[in-house]
N, C-alpha and C positions, 0 to 999 in steps of 0.2 A: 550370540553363539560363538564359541572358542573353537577353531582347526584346528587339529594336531598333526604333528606328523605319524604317518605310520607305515608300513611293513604289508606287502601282500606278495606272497606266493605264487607262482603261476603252478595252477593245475598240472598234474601229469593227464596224459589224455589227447583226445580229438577236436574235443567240441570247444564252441566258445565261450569266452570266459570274461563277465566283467570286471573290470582291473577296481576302480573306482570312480565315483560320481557322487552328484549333491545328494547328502547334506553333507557328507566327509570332505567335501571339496569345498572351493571357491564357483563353481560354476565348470571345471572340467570334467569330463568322462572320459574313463579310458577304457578299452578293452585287449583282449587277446584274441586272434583269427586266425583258423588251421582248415585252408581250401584242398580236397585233398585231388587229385589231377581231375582236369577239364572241368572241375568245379568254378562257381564265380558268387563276387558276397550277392551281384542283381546292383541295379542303378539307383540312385541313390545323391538327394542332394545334401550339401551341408548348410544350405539357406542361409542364418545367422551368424554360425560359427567357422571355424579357420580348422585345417584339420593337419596331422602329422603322420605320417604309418612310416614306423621302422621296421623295414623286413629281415629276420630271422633266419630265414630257410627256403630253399626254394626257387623258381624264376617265374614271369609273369609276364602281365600287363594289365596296366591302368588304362582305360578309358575314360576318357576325359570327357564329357558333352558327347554331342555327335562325331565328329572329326577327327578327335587327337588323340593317340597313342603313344603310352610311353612303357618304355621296357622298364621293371622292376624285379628286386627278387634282393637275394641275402645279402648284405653289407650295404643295401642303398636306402634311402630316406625319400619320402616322396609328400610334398608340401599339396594342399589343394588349398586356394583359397573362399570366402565366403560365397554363398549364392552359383556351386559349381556343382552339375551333376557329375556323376564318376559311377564306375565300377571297377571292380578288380578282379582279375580271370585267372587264374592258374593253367597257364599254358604247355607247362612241361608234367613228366611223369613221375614227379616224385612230388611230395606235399610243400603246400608255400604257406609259411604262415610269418605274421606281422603283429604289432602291436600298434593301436591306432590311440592318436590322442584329438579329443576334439577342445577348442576353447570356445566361446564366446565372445563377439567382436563388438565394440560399442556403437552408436551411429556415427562417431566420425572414424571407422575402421581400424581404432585400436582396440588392445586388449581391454575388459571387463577390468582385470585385474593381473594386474604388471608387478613381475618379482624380479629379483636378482639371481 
């Protein structure tokens, strides 16, 4: 099977949006997330995979497992790695939205598939 590169749009709107996923990929998924105040995506592990969310808009917080919080929201980047549960909370009164990217980690905790 041949990959190509290609072009997707982000929706105008509310809801969410998936960016792209297999078969157009290598094994990543990505989507687009618009919490709108005191909303949250719910908890949530990423088991195999390593995840990315670049936030857009907005302010927050990631919850991490049981215990750890972290502030997030527009201009920040927030890395989870494999096997971590999370959520994400829309703490403030105006909408937070994020684009998330998942990859697939191998069993020695690299990438699947490593580019330049």
């Amino acid at each position: 099977m041949t990959i190509e590169a290609f072009v997707k749009e982000l929706a105008e709107g509310t809801e969410y949006q998936s960016l792209f996923k297999s078969p157009k990929t290598c094994g990543m998924h990505a989507g687009w997330v618009y919490l709108k105040p005191s909303e949250e995506c719910g908890q949530h592990s990423t088991h195999d995979r390593e995840e990315m969310l670049v936030f857009l808009a907005g302010k927050g917080q990631a919850v991490i497992g049981d215990d750890k919080t972290l502030e997030v929201g527009q201009g920040k980047v927030l890395y989870i790695p494999p096997q971590t549960a999370h959520n994400i909370k829309n703490t403030a009164d105006e909408p937070l939205s994020y684009i998330f990217c998942v990859v697939p980690v191998n069993s020695n905790g690299g990438n699947e598939n490593v580019g330049n």
